[in-house]
PDB file of N, CA, C and O in Angstrom, chain B, residues numbered from 101:
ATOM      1  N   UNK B 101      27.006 -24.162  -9.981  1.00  0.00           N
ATOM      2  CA  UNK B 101      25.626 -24.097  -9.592  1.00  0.00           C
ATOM      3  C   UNK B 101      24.927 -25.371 -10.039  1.00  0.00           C
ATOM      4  O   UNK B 101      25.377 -26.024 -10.980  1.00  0.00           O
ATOM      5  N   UNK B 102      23.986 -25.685  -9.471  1.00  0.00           N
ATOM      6  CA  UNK B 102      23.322 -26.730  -9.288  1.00  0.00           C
ATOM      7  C   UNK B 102      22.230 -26.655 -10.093  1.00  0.00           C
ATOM      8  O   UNK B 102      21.452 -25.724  -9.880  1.00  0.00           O
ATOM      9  N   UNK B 103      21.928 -27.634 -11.211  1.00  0.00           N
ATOM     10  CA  UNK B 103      20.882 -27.125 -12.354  1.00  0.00           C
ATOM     11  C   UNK B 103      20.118 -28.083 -12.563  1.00  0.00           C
ATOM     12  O   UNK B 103      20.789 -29.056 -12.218  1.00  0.00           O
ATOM     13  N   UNK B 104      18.708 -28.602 -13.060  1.00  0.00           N
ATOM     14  CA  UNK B 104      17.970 -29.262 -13.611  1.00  0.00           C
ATOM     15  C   UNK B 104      18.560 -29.722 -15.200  1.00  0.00           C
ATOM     16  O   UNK B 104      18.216 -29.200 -16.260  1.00  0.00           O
ATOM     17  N   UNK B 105      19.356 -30.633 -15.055  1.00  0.00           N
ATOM     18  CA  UNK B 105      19.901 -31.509 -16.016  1.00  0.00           C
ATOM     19  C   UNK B 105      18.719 -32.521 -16.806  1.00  0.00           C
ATOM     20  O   UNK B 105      19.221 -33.279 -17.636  1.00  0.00           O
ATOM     21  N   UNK B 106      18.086 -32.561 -16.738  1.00  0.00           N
ATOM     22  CA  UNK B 106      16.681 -33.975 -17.177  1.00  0.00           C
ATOM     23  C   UNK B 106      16.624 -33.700 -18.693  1.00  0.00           C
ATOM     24  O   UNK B 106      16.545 -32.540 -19.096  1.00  0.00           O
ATOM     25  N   UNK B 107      16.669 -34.865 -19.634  1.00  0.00           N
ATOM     26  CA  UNK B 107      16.890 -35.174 -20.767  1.00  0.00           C
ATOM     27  C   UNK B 107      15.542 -35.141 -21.276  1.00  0.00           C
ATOM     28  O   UNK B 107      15.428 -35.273 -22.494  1.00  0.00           O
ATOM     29  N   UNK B 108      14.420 -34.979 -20.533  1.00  0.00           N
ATOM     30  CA  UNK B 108      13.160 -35.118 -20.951  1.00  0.00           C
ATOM     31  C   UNK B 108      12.473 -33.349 -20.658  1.00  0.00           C
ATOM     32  O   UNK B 108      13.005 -32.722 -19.743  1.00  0.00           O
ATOM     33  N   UNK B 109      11.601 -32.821 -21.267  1.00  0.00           N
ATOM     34  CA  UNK B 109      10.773 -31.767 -20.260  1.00  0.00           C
ATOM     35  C   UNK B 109      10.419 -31.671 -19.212  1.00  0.00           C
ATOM     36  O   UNK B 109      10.156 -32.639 -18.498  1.00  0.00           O
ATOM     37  N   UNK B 110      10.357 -30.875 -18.984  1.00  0.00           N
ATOM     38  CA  UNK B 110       9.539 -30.413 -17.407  1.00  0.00           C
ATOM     39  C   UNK B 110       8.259 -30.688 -17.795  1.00  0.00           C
ATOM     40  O   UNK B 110       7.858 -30.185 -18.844  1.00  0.00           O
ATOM     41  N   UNK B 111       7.512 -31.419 -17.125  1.00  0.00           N
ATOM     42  CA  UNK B 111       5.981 -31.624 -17.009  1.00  0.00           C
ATOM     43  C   UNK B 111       5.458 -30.066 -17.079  1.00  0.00           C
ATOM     44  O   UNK B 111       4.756 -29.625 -17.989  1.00  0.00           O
ATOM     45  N   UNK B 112       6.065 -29.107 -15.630  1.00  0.00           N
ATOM     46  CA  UNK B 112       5.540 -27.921 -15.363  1.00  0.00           C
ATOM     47  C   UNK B 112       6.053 -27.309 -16.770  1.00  0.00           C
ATOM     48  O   UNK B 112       7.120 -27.590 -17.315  1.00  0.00           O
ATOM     49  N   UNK B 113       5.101 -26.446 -17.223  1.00  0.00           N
ATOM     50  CA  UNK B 113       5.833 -25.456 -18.642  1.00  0.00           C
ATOM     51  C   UNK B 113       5.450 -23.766 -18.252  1.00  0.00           C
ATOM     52  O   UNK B 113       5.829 -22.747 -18.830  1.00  0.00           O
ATOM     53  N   UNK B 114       4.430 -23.943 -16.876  1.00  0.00           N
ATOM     54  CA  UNK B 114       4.126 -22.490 -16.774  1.00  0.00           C
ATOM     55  C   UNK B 114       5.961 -21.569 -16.477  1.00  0.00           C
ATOM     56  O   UNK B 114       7.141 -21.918 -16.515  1.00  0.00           O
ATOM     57  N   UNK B 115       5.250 -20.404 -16.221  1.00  0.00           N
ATOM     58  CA  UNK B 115       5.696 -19.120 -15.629  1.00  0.00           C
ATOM     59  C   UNK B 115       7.332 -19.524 -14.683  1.00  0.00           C
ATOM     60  O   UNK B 115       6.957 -19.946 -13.588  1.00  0.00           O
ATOM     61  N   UNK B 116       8.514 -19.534 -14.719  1.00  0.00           N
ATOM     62  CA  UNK B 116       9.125 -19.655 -13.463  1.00  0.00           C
ATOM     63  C   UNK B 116       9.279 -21.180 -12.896  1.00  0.00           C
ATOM     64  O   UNK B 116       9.483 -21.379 -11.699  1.00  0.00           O
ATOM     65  N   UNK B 117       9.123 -22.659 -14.218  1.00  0.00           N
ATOM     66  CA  UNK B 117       8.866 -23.186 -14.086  1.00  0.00           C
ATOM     67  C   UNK B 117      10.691 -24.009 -13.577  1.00  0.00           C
ATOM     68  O   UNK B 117      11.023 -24.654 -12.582  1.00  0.00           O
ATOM     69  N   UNK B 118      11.439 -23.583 -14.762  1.00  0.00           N
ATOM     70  CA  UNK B 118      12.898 -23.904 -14.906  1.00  0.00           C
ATOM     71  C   UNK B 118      13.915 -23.699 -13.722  1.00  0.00           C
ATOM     72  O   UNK B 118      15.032 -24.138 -13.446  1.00  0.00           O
ATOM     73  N   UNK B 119      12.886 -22.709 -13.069  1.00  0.00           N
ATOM     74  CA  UNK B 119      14.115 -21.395 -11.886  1.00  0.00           C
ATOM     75  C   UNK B 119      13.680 -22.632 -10.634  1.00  0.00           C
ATOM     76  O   UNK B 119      14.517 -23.152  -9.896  1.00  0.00           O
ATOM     77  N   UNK B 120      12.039 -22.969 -10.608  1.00  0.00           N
ATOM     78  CA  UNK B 120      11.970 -23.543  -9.593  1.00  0.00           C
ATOM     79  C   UNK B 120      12.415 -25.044  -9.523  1.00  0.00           C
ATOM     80  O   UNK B 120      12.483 -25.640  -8.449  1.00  0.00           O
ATOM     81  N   UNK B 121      12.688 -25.568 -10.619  1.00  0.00           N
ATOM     82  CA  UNK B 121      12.992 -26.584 -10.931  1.00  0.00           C
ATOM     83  C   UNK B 121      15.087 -26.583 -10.188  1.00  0.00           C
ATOM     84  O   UNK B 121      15.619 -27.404  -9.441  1.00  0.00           O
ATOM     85  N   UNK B 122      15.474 -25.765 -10.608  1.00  0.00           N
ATOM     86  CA  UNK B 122      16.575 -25.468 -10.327  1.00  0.00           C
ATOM     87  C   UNK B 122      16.652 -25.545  -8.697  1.00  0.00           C
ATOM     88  O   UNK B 122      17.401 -26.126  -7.912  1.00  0.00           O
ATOM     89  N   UNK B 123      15.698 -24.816  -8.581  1.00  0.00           N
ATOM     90  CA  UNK B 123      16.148 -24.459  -6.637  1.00  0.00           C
ATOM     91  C   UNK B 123      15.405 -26.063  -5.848  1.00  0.00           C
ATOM     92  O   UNK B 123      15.872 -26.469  -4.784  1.00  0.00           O
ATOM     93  N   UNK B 124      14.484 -26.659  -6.410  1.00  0.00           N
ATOM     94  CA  UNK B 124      14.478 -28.316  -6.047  1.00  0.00           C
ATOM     95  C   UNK B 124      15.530 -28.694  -6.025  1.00  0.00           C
ATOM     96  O   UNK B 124      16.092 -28.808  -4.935  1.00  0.00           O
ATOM     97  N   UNK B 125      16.248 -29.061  -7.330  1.00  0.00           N
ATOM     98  CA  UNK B 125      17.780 -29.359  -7.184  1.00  0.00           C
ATOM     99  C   UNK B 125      18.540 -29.496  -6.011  1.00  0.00           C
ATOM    100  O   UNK B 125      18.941 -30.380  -5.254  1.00  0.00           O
ATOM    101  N   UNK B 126      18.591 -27.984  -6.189  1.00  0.00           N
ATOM    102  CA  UNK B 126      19.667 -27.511  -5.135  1.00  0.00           C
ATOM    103  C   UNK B 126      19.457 -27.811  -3.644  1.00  0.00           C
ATOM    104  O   UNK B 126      20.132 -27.994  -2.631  1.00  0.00           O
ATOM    105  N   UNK B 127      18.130 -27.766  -4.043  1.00  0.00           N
ATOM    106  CA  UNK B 127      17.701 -27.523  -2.131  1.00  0.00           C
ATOM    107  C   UNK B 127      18.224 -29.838  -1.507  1.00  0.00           C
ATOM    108  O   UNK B 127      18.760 -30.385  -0.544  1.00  0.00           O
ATOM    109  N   UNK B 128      17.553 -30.310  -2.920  1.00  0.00           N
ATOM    110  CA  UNK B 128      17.723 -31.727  -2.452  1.00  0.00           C
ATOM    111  C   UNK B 128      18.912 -32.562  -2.215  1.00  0.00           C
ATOM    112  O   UNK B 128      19.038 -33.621  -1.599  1.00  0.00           O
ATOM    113  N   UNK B 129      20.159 -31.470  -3.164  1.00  0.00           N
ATOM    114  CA  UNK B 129      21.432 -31.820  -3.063  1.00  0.00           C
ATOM    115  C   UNK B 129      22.474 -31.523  -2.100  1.00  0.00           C
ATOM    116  O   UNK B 129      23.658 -31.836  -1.974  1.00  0.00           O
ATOM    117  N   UNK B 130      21.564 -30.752  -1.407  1.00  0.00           N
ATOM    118  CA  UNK B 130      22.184 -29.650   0.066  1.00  0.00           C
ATOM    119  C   UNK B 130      22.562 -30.824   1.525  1.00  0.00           C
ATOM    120  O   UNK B 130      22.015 -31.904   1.749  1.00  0.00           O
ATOM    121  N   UNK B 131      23.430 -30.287   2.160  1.00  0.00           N
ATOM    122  CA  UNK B 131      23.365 -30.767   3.154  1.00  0.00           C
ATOM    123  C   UNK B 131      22.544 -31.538   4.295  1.00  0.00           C
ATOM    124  O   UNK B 131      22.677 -32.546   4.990  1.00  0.00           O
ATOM    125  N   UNK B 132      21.540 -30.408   4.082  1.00  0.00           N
ATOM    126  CA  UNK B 132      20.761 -30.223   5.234  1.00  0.00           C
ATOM    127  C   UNK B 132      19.637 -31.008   4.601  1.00  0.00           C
ATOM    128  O   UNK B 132      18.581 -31.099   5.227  1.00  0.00           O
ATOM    129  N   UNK B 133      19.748 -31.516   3.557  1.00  0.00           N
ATOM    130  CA  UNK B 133      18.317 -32.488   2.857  1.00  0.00           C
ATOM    131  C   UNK B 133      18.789 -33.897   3.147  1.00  0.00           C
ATOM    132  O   UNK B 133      17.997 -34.711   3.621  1.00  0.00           O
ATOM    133  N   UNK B 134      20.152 -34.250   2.861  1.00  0.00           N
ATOM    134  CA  UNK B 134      20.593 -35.754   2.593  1.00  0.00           C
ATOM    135  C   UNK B 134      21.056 -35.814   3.889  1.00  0.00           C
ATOM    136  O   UNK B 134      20.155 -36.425   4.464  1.00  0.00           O
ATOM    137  N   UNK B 135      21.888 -35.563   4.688  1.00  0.00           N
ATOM    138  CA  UNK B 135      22.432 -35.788   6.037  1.00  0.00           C
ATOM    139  C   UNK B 135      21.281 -35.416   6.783  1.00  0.00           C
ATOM    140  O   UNK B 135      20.652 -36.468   6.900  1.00  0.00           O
ATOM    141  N   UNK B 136      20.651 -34.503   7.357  1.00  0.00           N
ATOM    142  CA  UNK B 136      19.830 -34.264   8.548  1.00  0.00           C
ATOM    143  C   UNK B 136      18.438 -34.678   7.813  1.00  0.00           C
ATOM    144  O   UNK B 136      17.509 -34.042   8.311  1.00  0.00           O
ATOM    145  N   UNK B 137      18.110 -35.372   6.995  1.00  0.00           N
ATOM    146  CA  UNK B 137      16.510 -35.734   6.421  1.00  0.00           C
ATOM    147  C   UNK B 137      15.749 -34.669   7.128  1.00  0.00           C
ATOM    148  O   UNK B 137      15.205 -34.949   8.196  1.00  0.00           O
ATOM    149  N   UNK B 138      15.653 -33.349   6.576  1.00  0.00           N
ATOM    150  CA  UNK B 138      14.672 -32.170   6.715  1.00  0.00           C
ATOM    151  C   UNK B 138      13.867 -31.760   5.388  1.00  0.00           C
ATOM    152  O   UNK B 138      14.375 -31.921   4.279  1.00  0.00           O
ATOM    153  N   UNK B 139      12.712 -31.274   5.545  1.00  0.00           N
ATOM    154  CA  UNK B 139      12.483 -31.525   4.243  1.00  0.00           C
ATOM    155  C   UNK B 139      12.856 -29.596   3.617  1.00  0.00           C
ATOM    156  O   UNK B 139      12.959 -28.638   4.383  1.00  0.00           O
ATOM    157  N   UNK B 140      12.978 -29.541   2.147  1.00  0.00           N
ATOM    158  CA  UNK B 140      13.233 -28.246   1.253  1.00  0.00           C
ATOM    159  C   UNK B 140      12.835 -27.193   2.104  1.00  0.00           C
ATOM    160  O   UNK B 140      13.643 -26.279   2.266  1.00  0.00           O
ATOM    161  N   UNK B 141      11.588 -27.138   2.761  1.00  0.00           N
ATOM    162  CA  UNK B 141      10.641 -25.965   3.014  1.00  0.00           C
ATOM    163  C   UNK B 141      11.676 -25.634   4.653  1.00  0.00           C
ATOM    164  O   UNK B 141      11.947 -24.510   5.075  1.00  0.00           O
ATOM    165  N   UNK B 142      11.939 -26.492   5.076  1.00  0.00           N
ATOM    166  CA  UNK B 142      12.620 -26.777   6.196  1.00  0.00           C
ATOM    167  C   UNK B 142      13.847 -25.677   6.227  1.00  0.00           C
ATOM    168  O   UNK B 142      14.052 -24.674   6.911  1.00  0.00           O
ATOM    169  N   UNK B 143      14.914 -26.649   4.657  1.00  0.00           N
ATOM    170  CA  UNK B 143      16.402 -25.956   4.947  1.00  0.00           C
ATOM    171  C   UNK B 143      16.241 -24.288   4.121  1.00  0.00           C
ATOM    172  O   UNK B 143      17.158 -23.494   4.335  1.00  0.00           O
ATOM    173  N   UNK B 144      15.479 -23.997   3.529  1.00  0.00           N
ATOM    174  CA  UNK B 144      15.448 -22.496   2.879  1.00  0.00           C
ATOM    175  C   UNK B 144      15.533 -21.556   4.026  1.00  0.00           C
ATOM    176  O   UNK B 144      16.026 -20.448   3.814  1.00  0.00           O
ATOM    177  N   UNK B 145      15.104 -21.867   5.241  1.00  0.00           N
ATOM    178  CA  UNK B 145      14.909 -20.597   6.392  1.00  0.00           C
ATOM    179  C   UNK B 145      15.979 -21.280   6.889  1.00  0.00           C
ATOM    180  O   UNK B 145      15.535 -21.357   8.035  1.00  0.00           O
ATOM    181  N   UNK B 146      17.399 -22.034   6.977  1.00  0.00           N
ATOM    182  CA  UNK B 146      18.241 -22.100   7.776  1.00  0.00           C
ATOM    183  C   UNK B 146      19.516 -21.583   7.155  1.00  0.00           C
ATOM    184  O   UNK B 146      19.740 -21.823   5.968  1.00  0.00           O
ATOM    185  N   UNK B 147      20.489 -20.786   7.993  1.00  0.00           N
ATOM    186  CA  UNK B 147      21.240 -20.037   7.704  1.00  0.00           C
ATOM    187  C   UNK B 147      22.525 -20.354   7.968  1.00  0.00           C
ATOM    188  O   UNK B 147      23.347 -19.482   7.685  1.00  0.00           O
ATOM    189  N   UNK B 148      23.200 -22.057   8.754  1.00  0.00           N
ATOM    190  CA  UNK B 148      23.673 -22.355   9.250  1.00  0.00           C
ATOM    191  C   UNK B 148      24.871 -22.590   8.414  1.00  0.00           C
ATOM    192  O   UNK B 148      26.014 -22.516   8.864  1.00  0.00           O
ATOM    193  N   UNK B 149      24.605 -22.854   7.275  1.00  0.00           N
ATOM    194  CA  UNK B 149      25.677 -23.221   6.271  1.00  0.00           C
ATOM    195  C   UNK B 149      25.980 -24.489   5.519  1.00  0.00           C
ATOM    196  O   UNK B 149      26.813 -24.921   4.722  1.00  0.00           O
ATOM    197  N   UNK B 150      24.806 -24.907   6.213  1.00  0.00           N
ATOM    198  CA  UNK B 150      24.589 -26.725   5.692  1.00  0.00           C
ATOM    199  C   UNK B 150      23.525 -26.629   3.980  1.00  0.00           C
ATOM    200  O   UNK B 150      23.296 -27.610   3.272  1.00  0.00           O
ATOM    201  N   UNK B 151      23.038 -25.146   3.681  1.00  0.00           N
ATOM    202  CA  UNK B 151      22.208 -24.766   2.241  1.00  0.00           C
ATOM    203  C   UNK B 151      23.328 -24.057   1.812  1.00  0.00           C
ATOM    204  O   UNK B 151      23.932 -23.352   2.621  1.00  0.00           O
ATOM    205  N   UNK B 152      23.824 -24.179   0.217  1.00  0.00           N
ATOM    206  CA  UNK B 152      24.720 -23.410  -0.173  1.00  0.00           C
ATOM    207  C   UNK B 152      24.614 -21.761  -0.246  1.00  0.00           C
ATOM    208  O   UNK B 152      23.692 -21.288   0.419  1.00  0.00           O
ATOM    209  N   UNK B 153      25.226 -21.073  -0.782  1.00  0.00           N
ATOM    210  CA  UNK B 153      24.484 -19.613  -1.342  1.00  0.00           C
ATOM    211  C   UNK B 153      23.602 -19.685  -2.940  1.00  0.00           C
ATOM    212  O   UNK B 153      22.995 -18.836  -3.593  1.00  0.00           O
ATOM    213  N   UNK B 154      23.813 -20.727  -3.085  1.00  0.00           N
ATOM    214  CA  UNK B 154      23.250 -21.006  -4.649  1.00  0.00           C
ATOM    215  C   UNK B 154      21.909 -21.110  -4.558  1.00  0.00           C
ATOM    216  O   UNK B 154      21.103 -20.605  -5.340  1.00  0.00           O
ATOM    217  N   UNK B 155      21.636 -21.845  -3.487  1.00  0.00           N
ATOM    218  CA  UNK B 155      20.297 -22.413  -3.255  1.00  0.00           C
ATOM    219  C   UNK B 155      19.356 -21.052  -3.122  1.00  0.00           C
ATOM    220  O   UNK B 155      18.364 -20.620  -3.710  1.00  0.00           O
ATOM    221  N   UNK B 156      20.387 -20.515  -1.792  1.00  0.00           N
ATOM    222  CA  UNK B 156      19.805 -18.617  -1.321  1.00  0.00           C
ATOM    223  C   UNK B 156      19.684 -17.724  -2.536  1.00  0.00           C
ATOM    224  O   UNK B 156      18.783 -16.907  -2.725  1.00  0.00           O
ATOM    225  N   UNK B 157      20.964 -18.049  -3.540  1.00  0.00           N
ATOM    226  CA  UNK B 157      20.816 -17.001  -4.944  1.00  0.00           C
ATOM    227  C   UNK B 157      19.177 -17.590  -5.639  1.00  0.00           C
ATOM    228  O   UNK B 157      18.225 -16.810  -5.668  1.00  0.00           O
ATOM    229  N   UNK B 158      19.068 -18.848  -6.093  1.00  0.00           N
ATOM    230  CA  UNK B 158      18.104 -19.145  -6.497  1.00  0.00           C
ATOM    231  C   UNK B 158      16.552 -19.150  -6.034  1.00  0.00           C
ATOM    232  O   UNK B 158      15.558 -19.204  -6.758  1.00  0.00           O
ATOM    233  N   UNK B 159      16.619 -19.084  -4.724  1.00  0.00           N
ATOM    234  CA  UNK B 159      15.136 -18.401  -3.659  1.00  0.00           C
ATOM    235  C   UNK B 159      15.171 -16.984  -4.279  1.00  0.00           C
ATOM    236  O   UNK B 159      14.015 -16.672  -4.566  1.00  0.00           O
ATOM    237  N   UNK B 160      15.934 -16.131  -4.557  1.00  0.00           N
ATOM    238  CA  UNK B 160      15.717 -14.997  -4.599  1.00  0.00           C
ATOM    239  C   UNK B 160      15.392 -14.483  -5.998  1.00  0.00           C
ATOM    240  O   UNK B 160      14.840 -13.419  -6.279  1.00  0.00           O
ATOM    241  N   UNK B 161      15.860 -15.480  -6.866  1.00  0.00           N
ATOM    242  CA  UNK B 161      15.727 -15.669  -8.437  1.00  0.00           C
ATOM    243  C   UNK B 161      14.120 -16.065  -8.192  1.00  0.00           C
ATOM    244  O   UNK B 161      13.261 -15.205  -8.388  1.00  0.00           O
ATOM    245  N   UNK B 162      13.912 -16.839  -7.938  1.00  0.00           N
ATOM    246  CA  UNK B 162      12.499 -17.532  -8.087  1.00  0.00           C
ATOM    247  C   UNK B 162      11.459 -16.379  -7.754  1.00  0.00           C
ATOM    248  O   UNK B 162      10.440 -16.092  -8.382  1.00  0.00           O
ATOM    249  N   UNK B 163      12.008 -15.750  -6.530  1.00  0.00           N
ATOM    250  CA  UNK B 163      10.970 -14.508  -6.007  1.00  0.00           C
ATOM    251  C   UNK B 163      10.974 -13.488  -7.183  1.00  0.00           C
ATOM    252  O   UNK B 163       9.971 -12.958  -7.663  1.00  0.00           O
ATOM    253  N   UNK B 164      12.138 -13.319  -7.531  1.00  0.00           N
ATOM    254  CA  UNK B 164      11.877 -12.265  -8.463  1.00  0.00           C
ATOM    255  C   UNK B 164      10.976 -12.722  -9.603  1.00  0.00           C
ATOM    256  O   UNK B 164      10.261 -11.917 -10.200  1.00  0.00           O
ATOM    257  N   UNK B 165      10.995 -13.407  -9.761  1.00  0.00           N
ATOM    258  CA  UNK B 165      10.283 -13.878 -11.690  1.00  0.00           C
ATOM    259  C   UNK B 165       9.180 -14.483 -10.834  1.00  0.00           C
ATOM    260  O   UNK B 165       9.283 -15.655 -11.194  1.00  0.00           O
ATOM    261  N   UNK B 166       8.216 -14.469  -9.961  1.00  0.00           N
ATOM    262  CA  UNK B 166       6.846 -14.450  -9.914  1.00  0.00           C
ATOM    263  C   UNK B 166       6.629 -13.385  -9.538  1.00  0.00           C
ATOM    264  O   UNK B 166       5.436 -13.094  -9.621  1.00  0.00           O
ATOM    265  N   UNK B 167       7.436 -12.414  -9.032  1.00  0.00           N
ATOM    266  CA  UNK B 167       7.086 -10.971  -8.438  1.00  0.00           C
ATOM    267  C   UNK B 167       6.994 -10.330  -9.852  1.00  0.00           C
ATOM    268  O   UNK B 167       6.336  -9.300  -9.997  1.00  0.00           O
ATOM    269  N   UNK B 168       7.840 -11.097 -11.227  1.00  0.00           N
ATOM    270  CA  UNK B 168       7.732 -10.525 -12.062  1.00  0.00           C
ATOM    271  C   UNK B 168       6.217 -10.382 -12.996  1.00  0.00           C
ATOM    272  O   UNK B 168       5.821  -9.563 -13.825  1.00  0.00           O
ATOM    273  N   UNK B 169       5.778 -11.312 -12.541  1.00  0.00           N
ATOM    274  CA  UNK B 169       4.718 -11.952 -13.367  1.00  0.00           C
ATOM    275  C   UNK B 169       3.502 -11.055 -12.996  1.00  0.00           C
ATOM    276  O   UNK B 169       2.448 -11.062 -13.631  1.00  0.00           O
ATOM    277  N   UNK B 170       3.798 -10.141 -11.709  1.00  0.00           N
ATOM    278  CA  UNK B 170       2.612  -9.455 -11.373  1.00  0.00           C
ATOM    279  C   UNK B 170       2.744  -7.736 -12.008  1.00  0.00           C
ATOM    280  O   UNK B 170       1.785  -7.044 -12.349  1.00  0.00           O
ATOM    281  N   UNK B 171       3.636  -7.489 -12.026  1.00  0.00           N
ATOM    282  CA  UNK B 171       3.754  -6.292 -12.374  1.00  0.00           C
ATOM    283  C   UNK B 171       3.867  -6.265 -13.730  1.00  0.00           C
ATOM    284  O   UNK B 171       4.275  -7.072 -14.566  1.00  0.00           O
ATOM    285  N   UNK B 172       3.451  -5.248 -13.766  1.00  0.00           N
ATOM    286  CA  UNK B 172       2.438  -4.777 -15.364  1.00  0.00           C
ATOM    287  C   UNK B 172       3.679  -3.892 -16.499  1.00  0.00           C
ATOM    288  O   UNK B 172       3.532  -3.718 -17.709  1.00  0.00           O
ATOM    289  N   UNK B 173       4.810  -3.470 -15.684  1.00  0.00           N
ATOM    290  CA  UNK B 173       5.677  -2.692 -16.052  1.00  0.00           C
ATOM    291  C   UNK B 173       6.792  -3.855 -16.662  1.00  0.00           C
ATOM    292  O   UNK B 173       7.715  -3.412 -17.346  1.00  0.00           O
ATOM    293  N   UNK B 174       6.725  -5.126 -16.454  1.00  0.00           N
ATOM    294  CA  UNK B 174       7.544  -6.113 -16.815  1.00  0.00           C
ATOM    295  C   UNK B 174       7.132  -6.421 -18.107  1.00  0.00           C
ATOM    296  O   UNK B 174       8.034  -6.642 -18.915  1.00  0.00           O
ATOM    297  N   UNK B 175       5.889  -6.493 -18.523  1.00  0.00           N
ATOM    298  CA  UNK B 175       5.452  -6.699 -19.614  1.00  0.00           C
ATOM    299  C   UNK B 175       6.232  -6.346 -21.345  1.00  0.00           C
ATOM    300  O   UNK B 175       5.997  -6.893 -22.422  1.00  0.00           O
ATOM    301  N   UNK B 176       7.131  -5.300 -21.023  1.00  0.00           N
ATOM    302  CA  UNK B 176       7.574  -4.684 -21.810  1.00  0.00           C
ATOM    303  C   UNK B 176       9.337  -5.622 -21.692  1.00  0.00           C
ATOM    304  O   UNK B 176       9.871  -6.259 -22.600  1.00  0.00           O
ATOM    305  N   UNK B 177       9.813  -5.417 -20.431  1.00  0.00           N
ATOM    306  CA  UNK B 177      10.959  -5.295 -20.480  1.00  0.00           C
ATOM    307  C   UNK B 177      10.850  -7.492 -20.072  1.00  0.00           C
ATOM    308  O   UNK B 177      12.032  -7.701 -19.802  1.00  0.00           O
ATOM    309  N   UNK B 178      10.574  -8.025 -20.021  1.00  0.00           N
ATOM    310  CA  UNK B 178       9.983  -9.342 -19.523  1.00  0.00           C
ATOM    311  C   UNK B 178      10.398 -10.569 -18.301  1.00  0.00           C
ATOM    312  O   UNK B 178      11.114 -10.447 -17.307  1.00  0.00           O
ATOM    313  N   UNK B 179       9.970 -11.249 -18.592  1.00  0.00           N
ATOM    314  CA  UNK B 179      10.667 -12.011 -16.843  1.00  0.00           C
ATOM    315  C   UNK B 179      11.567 -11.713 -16.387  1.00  0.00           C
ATOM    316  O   UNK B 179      12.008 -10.782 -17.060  1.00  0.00           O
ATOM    317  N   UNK B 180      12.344 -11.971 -15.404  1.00  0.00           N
ATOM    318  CA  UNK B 180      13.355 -11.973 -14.797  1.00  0.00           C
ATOM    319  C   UNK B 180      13.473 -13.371 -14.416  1.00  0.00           C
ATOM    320  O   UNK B 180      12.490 -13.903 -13.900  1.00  0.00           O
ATOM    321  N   UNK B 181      14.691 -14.136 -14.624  1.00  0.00           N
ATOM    322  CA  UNK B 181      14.838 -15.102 -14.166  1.00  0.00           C
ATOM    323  C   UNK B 181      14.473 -16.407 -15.531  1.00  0.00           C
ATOM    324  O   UNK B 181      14.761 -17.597 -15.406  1.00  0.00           O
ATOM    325  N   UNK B 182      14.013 -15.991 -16.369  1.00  0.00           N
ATOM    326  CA  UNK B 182      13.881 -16.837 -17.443  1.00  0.00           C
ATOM    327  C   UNK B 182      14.829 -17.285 -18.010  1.00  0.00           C
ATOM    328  O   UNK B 182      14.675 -18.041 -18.969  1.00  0.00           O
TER     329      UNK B 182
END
């Protein structure tokens, strides 16, 4: 899997900051970013096989841990995706 390696911090420090940092990565290291110059927002809705499943695992990671951030029942048990 494809990870945010940077020797320095993340500027971003909020909520879900690491997960999204991760799926940049991925999304920029993908096929469909460097060969067909499309941009991130582009290759997430394509299914063709040119975005890995990592990228798809990590869209769904990301959804979860801001979906987490709203519900009140997480509070206890805490992010998902952290």
């Amino acid at each position: 899997m494809m990870r945010y390696e940077g020797t320095q911090q993340l500027a971003d420090e909020t909520a879900c900051a690491r997960v999204r940092a991760d799926l940049k990565m991925c999304l920029l290291q993908s096929d469909c970013c460097k060969k067909e110059h499309k941009l991130p927002r582009e290759c997430l809705s394509r299914t063709d096989g040119s975005v890995p499943d990592e990228c798809h695992a990590l869209r769904n990671t990301f959804f979860e841990c801001k979906r987490s951030l709203l519900d009140n029942r997480q509070r206890f048990r805490g992010r998902k995706g952290y």
